[in-house]
C-alpha positions as CSV (number, residue, x, y, z in Angstrom):
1,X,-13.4,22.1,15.7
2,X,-12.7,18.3,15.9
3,X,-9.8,16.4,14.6
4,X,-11.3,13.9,11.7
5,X,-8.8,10.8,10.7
6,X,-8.3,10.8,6.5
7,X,-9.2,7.4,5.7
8,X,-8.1,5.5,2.6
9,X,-10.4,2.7,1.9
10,X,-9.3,-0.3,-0.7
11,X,-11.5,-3.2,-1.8
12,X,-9.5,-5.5,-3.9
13,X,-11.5,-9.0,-2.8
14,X,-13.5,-9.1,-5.3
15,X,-13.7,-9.0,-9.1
16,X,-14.6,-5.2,-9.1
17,X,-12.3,-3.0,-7.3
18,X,-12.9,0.4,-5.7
19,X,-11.3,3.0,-3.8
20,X,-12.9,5.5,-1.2
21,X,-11.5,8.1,1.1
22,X,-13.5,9.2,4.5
23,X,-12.9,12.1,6.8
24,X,-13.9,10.4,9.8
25,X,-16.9,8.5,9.4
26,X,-18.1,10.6,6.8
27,X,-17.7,9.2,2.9
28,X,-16.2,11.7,0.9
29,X,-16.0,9.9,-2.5
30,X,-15.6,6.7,-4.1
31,X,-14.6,5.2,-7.4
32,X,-15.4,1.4,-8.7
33,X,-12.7,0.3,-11.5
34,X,-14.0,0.3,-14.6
35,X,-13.9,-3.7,-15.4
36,X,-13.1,-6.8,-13.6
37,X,-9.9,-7.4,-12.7
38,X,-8.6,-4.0,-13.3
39,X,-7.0,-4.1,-9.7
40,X,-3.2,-3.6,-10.8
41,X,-3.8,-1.1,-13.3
42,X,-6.0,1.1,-12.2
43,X,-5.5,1.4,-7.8
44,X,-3.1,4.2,-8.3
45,X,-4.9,6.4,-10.6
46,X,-8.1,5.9,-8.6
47,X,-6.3,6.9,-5.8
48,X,-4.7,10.0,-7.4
49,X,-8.3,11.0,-8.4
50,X,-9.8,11.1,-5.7
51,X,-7.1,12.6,-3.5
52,X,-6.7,15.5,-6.0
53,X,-10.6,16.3,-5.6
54,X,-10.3,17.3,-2.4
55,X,-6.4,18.6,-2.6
56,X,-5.2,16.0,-0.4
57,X,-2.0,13.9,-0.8
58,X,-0.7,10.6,0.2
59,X,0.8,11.8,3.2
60,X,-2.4,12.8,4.5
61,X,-3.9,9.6,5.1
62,X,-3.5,8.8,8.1
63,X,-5.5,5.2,8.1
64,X,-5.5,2.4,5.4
65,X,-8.6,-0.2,5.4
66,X,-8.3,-3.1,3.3
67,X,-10.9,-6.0,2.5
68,X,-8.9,-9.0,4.6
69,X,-10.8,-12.0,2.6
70,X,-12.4,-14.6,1.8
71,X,-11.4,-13.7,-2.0
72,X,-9.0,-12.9,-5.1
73,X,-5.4,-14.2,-3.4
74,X,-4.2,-11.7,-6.4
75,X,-6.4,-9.2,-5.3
76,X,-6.1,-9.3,-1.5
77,X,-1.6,-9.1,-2.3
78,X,-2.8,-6.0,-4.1
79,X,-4.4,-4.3,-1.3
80,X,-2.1,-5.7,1.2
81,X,1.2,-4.2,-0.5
82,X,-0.4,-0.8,-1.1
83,X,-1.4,-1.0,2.6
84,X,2.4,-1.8,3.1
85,X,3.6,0.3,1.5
86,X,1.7,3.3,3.1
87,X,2.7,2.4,6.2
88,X,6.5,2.5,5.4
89,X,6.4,5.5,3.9
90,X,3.6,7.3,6.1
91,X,2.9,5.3,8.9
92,X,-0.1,5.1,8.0
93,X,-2.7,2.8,10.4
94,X,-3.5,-0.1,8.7
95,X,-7.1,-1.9,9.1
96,X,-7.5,-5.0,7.8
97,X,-11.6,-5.8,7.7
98,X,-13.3,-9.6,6.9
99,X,-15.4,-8.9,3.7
100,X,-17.9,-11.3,4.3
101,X,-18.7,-8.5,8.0
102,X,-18.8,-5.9,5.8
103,X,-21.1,-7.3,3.1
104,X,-23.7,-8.7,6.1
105,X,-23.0,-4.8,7.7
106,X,-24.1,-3.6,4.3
107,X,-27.2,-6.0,3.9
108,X,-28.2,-4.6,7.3
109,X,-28.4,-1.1,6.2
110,X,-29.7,-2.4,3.3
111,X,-32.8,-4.0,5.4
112,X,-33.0,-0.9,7.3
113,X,-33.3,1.9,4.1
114,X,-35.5,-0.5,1.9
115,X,-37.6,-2.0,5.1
116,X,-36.9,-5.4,3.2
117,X,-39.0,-8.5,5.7
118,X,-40.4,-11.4,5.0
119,X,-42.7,-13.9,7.4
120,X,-40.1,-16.6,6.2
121,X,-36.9,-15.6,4.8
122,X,-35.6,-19.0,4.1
123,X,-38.7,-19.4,1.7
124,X,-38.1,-16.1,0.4
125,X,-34.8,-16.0,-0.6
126,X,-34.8,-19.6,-1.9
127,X,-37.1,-18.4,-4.2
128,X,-34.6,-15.3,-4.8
129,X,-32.1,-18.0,-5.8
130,X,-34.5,-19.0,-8.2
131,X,-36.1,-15.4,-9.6
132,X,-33.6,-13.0,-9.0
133,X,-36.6,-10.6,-7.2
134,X,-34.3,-9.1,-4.0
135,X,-37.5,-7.1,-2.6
136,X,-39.9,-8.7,-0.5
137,X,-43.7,-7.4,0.2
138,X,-43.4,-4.9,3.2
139,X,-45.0,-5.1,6.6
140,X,-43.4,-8.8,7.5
141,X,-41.1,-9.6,10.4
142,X,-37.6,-8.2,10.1
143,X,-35.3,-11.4,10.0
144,X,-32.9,-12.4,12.9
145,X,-29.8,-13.7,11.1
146,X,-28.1,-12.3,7.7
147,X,-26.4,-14.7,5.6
148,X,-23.2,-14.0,3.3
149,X,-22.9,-16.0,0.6
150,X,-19.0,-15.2,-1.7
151,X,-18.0,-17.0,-4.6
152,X,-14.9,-19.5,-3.8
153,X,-14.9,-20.7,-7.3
154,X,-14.7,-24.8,-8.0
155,X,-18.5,-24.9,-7.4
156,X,-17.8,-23.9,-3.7
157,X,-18.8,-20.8,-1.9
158,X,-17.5,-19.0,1.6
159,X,-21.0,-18.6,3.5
160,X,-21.2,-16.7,6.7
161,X,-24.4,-16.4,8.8
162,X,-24.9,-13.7,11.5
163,X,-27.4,-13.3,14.1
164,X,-29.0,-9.8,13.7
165,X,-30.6,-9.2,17.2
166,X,-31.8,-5.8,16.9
167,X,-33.1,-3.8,13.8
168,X,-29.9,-2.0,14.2
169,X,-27.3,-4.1,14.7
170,X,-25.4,-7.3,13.4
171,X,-23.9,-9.5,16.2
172,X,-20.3,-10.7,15.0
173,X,-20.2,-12.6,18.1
174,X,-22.6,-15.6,16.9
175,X,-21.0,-15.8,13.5
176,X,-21.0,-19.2,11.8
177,X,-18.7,-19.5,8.8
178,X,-18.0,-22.1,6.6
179,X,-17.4,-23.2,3.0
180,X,-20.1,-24.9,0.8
181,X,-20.1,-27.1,-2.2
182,X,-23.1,-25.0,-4.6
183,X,-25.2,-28.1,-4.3
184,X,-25.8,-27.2,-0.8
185,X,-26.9,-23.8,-0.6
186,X,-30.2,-24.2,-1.6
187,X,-30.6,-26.5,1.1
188,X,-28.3,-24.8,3.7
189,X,-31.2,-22.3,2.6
190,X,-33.8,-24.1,3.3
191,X,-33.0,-25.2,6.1
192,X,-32.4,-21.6,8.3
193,X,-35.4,-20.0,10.0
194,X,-36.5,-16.2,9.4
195,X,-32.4,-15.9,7.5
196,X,-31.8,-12.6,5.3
197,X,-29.4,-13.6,2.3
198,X,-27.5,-11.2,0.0
């Protein structure tokens, strides 16, 4: 029987929270906070939860991965001193992960499962900015880049493009990252050939 790592996933970047624990690569459970900002009060109780469902215990978990920004500064401490704090008492590993890589990782398996393509995705998804329609009609070229877009509040935004050179892959490698005042998305839009955006 293989050794699986008990892994103790935290995502605090954002204005809903959530908690997940994997054996290996394998999701066990999760739970999303039940408001906004409800990182403080309700990390440790999630955590409790989910531990108990599968009589596991703190000192079982042997890695901690935690959303590493662009986000809440309040939220990111949060995760950050739990991580900590684990580590001190259990040395647990601790893996610190960009959220804007995970969100374009999601988007990609996102692609994948609902076979979202479009002939042009810069037309596209402009016109998702303006709709709010995330499918697009099957059948059309899969893109080549996946764009992050995150909310950095003061009408700017943390954007992140990838290059996505096969179906199942994103390239990290070729990531362009910047920050954007909101007048400029659409055009930043605009302007990017065959470009996924979530």
């Amino acid at each position: 029987m293989t050794y699986k790592t008990l892994v103790l996933a935290v995502e605090t970047s954002s204005r809903i929270g959530s908690v997940a624990i994997a054996l290996g690569e394998k999701i066990l459970a999760e739970t999303t906070f039940s408001a906004p900002i409800r990182h403080s009060a309700e990390i440790f109780p999630a955590i409790s939860d989910i531990l108990n469902r599968f009589s596991k215990k703190p000192e079982n978990i042997e890695q901690v991965h935690i959303s590493s920004g662009p986000g809440s500064f309040t939220g990111l401490r949060i995760a950050v001193t739990l991580a900590k704090s684990m580590h001190l008492a259990n040395a647990a590993k601790i893996i610190a992960v960009d959220t804007l890589d995970v969100i374009a990782a999601n988007a990609n398996d996102y692609i994948k499962e609902k076979n979202t393509a479009t002939t042009s995705h810069s037309e596209s998804f402009c016109r998702h900015l303006e709709t709010g329609q995330i499918e697009d009609p099957p059948g059309r070229k899969s893109p080549e880049r996946i764009a992050t877009i995150i909310d950095a509040k003061r009408g700017q935004f943390f954007i992140a493009v990838y290059e996505r050179p096969h179906e199942n892959t994103v390239s990290f490698l070729r990531k362009q990252e910047s920050t954007l005042p909101a007048s400029s998305i659409y055009q930043h839009c605009q302007s990017q050939s065959n470009t996924q955006i979530r």
